[in-house]
DSSP file (Angstrom, degrees, kcal/mol; ACC not computed):
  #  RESIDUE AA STRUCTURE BP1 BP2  ACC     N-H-->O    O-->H-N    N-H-->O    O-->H-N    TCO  KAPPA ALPHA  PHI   PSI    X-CA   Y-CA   Z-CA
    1    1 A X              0   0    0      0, 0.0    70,-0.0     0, 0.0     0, 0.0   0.000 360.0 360.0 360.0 122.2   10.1   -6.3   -6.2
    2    2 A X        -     0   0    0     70,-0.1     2,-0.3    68,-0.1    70,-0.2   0.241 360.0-148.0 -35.6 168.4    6.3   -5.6   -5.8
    3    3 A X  E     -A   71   0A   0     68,-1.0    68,-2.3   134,-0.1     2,-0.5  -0.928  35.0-123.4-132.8 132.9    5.0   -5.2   -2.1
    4    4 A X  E     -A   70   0A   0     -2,-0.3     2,-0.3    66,-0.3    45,-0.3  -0.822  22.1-158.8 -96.1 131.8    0.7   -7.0   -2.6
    5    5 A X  E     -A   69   0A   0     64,-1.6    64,-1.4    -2,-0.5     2,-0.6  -0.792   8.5-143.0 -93.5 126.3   -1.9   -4.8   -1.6
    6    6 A X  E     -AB  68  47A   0     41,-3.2    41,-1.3    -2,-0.3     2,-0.3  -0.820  17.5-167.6-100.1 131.5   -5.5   -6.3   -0.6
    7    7 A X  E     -A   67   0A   0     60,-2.9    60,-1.6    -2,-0.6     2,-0.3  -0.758   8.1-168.2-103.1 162.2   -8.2   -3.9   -1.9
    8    8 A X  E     -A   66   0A   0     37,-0.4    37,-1.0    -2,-0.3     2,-0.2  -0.899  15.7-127.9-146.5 160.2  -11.6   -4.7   -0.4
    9    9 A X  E     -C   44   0B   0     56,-0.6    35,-0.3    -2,-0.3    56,-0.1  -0.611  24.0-155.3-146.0 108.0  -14.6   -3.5   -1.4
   10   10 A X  E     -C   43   0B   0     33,-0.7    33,-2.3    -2,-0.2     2,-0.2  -0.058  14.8-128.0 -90.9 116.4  -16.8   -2.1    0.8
   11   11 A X  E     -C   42   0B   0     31,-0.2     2,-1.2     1,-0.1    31,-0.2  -0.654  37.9-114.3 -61.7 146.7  -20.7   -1.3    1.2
   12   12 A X  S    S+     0   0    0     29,-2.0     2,-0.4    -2,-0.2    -1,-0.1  -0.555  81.7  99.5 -61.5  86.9  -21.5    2.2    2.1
   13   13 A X  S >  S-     0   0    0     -2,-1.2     3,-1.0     0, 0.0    -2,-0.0  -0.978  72.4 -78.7-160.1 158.6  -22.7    1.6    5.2
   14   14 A X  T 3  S+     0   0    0     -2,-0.4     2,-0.4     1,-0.2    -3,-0.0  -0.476 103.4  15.3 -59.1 160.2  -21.3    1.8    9.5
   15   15 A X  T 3> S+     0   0    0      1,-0.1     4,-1.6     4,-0.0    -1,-0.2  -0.128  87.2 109.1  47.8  14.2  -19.5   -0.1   10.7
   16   16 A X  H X> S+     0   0    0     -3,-1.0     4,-1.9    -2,-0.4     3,-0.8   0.963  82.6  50.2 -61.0 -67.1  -18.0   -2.2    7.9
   17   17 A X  H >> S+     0   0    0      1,-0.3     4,-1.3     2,-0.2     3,-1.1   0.906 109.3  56.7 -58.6 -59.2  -14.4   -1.2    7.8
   18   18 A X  H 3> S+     0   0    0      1,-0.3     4,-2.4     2,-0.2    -1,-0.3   0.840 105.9  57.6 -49.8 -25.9  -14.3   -1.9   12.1
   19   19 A X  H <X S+     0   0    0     -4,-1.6     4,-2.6    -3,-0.8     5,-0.5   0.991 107.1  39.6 -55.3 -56.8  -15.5   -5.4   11.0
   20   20 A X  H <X S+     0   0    0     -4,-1.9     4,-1.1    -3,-1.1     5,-0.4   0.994 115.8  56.6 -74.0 -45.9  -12.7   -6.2    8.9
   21   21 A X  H  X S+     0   0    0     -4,-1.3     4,-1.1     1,-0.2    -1,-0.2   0.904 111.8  48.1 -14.1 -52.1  -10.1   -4.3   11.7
   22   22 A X  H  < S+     0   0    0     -4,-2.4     4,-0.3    -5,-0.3    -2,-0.2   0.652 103.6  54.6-100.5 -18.6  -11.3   -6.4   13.8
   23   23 A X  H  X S+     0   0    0     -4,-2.6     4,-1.3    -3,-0.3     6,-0.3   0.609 107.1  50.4 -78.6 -12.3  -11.1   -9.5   12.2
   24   24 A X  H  <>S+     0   0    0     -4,-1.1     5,-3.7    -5,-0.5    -2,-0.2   0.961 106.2  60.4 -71.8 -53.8   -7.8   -9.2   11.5
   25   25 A X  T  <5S+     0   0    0     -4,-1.1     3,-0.4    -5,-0.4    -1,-0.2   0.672  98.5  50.9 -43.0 -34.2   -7.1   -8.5   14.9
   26   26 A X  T  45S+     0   0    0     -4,-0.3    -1,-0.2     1,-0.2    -2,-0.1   0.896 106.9  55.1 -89.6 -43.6   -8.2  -11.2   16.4
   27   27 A X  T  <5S-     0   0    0     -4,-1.3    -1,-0.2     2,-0.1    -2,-0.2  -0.012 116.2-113.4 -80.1  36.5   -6.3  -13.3   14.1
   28   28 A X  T   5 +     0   0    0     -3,-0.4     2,-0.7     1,-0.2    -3,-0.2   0.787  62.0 158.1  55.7  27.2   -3.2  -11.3   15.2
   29   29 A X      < -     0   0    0     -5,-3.7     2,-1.0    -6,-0.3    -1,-0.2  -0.841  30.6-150.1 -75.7 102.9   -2.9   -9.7   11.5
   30   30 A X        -     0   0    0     -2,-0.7    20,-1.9     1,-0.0     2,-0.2  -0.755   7.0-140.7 -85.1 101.0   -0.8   -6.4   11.8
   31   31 A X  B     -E   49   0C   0     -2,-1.0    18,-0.3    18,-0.3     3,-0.1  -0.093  20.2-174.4 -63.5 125.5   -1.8   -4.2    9.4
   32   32 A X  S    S+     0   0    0     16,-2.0    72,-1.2    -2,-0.2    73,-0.6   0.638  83.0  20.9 -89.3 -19.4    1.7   -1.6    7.5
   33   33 A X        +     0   0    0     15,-1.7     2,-0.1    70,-0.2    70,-0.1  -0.819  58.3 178.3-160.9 176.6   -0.9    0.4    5.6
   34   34 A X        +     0   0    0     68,-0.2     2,-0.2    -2,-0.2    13,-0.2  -0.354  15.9 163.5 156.0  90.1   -4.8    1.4    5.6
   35   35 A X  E     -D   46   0B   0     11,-1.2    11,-0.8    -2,-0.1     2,-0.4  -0.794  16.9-160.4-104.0 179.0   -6.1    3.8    2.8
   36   36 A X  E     -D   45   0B   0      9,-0.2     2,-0.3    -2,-0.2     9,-0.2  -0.924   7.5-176.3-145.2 162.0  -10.2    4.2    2.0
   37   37 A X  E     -D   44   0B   0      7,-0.6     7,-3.0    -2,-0.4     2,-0.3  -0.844  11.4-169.3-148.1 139.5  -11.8    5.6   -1.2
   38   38 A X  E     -D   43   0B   0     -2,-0.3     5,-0.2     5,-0.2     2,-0.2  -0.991  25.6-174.4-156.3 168.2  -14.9    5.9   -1.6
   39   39 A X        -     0   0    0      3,-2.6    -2,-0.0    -2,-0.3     5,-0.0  -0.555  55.2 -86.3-115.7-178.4  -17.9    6.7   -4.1
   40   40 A X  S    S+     0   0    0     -2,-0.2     3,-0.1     1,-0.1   -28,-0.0   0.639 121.8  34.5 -54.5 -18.3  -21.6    7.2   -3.1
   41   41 A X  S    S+     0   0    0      1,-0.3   -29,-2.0   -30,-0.0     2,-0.3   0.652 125.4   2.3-126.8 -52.3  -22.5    3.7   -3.2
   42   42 A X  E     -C   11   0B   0    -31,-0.2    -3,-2.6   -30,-0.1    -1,-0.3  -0.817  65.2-129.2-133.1-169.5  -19.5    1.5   -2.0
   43   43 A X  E     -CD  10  38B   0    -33,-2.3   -33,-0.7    -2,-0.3     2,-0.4  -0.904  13.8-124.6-134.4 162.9  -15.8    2.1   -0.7
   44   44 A X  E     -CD   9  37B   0     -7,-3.0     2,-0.8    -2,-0.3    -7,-0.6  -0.984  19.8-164.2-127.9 103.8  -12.5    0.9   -1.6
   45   45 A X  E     - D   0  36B   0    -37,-1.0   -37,-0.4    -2,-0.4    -9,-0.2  -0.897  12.5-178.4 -79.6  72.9  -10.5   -0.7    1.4
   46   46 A X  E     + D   0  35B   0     -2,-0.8   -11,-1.2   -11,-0.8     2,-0.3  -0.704  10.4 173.3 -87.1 151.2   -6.6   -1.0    0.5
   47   47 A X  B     -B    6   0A   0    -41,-1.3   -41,-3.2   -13,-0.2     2,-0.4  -0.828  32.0-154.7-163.2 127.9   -4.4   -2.5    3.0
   48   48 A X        +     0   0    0     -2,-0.3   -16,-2.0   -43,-0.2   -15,-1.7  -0.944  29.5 167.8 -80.8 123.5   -1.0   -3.7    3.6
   49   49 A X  B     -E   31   0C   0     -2,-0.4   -18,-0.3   -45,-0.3     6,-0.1  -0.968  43.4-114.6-132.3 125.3   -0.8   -6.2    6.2
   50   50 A X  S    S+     0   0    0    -20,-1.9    93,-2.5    -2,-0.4     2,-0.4   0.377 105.5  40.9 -52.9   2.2    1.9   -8.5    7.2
   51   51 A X     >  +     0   0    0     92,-0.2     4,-1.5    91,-0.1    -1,-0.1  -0.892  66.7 169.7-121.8  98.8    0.4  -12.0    6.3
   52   52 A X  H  > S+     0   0    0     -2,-0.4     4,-1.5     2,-0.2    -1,-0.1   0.834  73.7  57.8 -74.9 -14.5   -1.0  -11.1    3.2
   53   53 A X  H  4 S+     0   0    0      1,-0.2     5,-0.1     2,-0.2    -1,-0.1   0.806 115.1  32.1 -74.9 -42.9   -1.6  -14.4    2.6
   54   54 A X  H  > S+     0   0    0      2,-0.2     4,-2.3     3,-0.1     3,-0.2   0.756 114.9  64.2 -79.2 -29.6   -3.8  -15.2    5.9
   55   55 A X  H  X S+     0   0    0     -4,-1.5     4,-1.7     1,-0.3    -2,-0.2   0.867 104.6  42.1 -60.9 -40.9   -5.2  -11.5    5.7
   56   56 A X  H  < S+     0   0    0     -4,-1.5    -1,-0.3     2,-0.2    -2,-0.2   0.271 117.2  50.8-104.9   8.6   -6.9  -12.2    2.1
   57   57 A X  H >> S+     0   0    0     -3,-0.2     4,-5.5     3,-0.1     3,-4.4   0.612 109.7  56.9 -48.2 -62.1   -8.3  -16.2    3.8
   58   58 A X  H 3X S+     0   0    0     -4,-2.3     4,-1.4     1,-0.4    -2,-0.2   0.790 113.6  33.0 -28.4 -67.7   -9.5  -14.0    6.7
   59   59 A X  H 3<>S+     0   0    0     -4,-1.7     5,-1.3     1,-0.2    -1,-0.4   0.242 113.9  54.4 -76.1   7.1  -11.6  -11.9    4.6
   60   60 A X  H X45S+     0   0    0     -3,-4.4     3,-2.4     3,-0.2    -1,-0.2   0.584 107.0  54.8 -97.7 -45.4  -12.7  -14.0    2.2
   61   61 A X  H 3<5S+     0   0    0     -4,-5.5    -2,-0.2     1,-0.2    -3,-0.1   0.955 102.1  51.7 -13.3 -75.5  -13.8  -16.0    4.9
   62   62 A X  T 3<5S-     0   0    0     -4,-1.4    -1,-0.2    -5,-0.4    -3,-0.1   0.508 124.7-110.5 -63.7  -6.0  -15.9  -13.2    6.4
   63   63 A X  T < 5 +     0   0    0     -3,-2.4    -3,-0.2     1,-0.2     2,-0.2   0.919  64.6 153.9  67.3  38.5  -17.4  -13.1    2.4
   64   64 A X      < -     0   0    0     -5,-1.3     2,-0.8   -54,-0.0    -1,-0.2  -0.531  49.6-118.3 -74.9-163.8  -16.1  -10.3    1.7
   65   65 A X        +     0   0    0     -2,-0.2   -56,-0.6   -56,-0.1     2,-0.3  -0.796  43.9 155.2-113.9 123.2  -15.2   -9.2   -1.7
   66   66 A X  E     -A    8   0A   0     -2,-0.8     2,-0.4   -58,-0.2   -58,-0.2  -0.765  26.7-162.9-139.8-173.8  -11.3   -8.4   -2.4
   67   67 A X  E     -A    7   0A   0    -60,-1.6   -60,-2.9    -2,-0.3     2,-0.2  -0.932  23.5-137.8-161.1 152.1   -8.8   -8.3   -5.4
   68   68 A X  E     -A    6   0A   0     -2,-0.4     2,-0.3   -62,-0.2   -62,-0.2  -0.782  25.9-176.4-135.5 112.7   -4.9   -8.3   -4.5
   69   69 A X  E     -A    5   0A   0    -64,-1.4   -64,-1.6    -2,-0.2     2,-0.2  -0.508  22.5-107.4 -93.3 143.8   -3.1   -6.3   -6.2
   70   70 A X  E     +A    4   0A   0     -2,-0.3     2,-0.4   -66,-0.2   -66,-0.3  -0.513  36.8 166.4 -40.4 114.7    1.1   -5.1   -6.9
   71   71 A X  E     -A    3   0A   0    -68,-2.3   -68,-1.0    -2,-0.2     2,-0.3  -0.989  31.2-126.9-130.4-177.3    2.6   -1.9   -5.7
   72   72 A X  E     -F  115   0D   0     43,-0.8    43,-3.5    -2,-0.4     2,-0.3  -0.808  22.8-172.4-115.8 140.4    5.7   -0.4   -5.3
   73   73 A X  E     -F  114   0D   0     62,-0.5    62,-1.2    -2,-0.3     2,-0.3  -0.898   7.5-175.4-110.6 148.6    7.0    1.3   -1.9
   74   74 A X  E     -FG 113 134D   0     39,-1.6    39,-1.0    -2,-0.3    60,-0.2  -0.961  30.0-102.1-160.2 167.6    9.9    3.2   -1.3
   75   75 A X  E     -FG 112 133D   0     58,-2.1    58,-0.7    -2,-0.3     2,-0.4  -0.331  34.4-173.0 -94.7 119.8   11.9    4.9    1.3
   76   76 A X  E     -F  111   0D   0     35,-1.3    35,-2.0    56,-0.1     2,-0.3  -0.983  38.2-107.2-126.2 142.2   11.5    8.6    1.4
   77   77 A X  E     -F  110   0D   0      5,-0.4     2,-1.7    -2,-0.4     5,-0.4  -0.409  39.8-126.2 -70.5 137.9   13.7   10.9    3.7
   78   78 A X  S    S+     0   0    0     31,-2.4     2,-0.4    -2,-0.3    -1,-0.1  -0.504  80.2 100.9 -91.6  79.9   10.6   12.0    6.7
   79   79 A X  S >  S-     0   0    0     -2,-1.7     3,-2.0     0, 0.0     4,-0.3  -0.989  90.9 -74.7-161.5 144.2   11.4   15.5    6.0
   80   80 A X  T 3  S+     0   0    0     -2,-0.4     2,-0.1     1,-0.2     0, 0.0  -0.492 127.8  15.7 -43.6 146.6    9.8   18.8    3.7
   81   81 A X  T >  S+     0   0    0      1,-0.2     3,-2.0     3,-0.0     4,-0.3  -0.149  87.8 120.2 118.5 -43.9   10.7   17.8    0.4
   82   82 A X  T <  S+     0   0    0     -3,-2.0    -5,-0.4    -5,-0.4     4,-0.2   0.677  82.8  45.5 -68.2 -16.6   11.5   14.1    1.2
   83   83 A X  T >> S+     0   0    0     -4,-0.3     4,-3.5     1,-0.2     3,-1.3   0.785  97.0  80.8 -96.2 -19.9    8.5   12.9   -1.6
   84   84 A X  H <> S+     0   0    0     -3,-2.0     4,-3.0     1,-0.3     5,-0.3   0.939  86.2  50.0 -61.1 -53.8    9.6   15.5   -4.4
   85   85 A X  H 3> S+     0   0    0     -4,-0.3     4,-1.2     1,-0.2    -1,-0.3   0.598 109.8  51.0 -59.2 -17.5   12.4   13.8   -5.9
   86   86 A X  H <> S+     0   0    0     -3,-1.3     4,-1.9    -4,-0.2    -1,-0.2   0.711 118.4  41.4 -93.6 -38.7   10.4   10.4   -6.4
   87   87 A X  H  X S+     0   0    0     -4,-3.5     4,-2.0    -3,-0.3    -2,-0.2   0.990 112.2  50.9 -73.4 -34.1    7.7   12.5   -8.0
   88   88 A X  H >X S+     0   0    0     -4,-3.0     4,-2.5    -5,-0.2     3,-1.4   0.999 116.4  48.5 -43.5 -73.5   10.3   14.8  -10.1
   89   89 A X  H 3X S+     0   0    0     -4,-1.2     4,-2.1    -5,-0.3    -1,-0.2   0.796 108.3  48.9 -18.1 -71.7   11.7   11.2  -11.2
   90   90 A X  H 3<>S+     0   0    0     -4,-1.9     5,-2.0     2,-0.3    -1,-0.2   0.814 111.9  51.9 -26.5 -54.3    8.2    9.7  -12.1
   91   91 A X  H X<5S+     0   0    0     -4,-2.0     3,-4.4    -3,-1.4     4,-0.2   0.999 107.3  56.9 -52.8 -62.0    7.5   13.0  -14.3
   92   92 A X  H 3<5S+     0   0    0     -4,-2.5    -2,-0.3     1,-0.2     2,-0.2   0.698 113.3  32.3 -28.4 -79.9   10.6   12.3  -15.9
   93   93 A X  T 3<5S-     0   0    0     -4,-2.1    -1,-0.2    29,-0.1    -2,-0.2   0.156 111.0-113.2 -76.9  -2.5   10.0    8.8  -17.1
   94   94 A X  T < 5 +     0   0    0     -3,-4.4     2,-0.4    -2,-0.2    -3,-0.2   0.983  58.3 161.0  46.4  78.5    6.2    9.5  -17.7
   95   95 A X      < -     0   0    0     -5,-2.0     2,-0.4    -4,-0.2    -1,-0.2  -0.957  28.8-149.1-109.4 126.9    5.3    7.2  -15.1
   96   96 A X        -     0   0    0     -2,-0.4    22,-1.1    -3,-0.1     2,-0.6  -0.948   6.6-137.7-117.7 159.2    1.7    8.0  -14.1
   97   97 A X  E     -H  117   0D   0     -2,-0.4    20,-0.2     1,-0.2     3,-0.1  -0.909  12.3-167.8-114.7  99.6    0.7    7.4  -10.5
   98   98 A X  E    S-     0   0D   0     18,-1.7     2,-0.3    -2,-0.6    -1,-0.2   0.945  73.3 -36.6 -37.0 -75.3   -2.8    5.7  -10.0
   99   99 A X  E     -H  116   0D   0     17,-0.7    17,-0.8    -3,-0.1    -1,-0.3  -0.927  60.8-164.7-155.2 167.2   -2.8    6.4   -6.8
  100  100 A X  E     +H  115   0D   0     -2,-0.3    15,-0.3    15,-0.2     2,-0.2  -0.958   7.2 174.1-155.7 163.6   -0.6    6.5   -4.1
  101  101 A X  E     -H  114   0D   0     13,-0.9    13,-4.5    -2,-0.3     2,-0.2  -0.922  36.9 -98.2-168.7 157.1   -0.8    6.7    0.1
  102  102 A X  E     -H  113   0D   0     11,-0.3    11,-0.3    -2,-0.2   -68,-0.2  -0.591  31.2-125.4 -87.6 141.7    2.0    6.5    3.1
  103  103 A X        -     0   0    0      9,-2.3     9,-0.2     2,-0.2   -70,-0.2  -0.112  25.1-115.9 -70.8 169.2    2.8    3.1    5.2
  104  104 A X  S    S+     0   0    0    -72,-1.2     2,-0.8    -2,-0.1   -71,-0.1   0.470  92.4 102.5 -94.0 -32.8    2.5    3.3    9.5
  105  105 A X        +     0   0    0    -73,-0.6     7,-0.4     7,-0.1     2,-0.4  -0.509  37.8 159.8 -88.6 123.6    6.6    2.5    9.4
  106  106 A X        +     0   0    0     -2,-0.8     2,-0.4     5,-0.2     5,-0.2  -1.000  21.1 153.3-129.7 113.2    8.6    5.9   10.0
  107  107 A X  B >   +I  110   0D   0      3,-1.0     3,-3.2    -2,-0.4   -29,-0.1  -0.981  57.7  11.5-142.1 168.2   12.4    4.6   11.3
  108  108 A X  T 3  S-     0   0    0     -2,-0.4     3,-0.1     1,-0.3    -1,-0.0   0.564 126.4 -63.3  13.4  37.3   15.3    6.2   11.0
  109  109 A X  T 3  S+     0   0    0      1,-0.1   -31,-2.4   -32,-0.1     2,-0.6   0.244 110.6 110.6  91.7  -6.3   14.2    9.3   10.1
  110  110 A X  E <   -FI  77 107D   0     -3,-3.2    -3,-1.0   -33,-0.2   -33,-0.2  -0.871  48.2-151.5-120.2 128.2   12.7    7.8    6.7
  111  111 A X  E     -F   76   0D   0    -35,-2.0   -35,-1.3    -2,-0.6     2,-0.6  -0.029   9.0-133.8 -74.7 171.3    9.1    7.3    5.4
  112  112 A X  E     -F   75   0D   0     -7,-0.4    -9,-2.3    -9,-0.2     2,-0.3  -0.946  14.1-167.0-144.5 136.3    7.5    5.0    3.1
  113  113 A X  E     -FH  74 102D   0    -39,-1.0   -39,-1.6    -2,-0.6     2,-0.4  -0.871  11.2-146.7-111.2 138.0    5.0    5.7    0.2
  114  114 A X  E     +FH  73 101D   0    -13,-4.5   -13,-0.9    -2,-0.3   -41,-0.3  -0.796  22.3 170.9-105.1 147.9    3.0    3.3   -1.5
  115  115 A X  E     -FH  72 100D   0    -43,-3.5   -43,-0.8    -2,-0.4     2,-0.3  -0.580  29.1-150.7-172.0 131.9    2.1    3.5   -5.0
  116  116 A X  E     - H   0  99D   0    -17,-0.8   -18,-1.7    -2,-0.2   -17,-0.7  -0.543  34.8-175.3 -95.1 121.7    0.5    1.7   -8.0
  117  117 A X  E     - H   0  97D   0     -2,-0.3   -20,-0.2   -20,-0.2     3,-0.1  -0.120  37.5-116.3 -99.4-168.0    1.9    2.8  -11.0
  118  118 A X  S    S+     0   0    0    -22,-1.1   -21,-0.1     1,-0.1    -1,-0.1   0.797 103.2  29.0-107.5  -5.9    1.5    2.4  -14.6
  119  119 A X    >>  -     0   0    0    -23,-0.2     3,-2.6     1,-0.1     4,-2.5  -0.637  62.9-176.8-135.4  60.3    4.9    0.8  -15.5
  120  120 A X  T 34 S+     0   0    0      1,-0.2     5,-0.1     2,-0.2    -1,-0.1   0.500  82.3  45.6 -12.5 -39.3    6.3   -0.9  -12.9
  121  121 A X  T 3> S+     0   0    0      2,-0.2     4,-1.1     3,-0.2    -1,-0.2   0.478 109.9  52.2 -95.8  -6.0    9.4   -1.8  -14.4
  122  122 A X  H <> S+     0   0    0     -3,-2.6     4,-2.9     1,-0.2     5,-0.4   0.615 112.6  53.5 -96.2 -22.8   10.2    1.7  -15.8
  123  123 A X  H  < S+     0   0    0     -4,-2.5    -2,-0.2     2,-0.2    -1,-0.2   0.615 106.6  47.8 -91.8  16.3    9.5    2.9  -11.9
  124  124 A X  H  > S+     0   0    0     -5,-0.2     4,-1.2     3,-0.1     3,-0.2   0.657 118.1  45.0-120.4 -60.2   12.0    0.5  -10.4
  125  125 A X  H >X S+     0   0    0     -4,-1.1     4,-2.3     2,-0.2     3,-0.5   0.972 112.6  43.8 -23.7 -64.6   14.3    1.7  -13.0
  126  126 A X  H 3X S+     0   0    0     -4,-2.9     4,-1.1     1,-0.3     6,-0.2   0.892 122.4  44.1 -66.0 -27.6   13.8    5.7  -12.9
  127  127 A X  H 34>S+     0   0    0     -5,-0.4     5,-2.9     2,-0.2    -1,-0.3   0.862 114.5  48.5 -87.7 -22.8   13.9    5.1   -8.7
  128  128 A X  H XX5S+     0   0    0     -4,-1.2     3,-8.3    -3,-0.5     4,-0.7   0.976 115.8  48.5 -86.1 -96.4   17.2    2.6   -9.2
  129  129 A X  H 3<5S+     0   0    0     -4,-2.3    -2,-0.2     1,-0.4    -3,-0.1   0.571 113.7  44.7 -10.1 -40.5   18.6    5.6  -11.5
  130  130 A X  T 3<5S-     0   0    0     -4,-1.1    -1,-0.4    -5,-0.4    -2,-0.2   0.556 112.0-112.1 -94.7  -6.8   17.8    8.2   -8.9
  131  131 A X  T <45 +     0   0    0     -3,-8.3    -3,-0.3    -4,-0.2     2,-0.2   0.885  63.2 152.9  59.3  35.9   19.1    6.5   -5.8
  132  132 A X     << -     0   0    0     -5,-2.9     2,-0.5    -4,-0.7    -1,-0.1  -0.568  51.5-123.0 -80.8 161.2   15.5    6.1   -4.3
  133  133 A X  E     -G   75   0D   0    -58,-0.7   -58,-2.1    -2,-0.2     2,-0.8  -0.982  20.0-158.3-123.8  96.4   15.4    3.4   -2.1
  134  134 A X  E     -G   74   0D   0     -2,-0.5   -60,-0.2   -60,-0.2     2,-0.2  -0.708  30.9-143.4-110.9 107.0   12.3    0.6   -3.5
  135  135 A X        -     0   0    0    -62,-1.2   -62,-0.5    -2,-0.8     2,-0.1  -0.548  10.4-128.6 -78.5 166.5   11.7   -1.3    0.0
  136  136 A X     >  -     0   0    0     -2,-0.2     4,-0.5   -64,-0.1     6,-0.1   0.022  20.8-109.0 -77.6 170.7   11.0   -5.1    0.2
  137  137 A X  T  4>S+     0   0    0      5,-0.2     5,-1.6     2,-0.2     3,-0.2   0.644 123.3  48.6 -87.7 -53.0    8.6   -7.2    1.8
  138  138 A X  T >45S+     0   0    0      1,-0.2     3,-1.5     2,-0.2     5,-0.0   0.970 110.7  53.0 -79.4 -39.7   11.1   -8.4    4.2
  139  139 A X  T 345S+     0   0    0      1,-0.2    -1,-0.2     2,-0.1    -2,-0.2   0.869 114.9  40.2 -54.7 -24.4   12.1   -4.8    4.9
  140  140 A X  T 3<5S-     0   0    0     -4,-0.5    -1,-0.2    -3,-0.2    -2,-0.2   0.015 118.6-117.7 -83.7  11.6    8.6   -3.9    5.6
  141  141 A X  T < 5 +     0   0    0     -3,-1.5     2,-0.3     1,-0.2    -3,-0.2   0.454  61.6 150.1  53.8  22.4    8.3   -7.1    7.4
  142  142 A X      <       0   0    0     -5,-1.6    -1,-0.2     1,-0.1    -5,-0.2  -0.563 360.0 360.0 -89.2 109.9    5.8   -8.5    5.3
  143  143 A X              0   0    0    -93,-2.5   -92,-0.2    -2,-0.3   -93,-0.1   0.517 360.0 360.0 -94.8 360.0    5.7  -12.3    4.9
């Protein structure tokens, strides 16, 4: 099962990402995740947030500009190492990884990696296959 990821997409300019923090904030939105990309001209905002559904009102609200997209998390042991076997896996299966970035939730000694693949259903396999652990929305606490 997917986890949705809100991309936003950002002028190059100050104090734009603390605008969208901070609405979110105010409307009690607790953000799981936070990466940025950026090019010369605009930036790329991903975020997992626990309402995604009120997170992408909010900001569309505020006029900004979003897309929400799938990706897959899963539970890596928070250790050297812990992320090689999910990539070894990936290679295996030709899976290619778009991108990929770490979640805020560290518990029981295990981390969580996000990542947009190109075959979802071959990476829910190959991770199935491997014993990897593909978290949930309600395990990440994500309504």
């Amino acid at each position: 099962m997917s986890i949705h990821q809100i991309s936003v997409f950002l002028e190059n300019r100050t104090g734009q990402l603390a605008e969208i923090v901070n609405a979110l904030a105010e409307n009690k939105i607790d953000l799981r995740a936070i990466s940025i990309a950026e090019t010369s001209d605009y930036g790329i905002v991903r975020i997992i947030a626990d309402d995604v559904h009120a997170a992408t009102n909010i900001l569309l609200d505020a006029g900004h500009i979003l897309s929400v997209t799938p990706v897959q998390v899963v539970s890596v042991p928070d250790q050297p190492g812990g992320l090689a076997p999910v990539l070894a896996a990936l290679a295996e299966g030709e899976v290619a990884i778009e991108y990929m970035y770490s979640l805020f939730t560290h518990e029981g000694g295990r981390a969580y990696m996000v990542f947009r693949v190109s075959d979802e259903a071959n990476f829910v396999s190959l991770m199935e296959f491997h014993g990897i652990q593909v978290a949930t929305a309600e395990t990440l606490g994500i309504r």
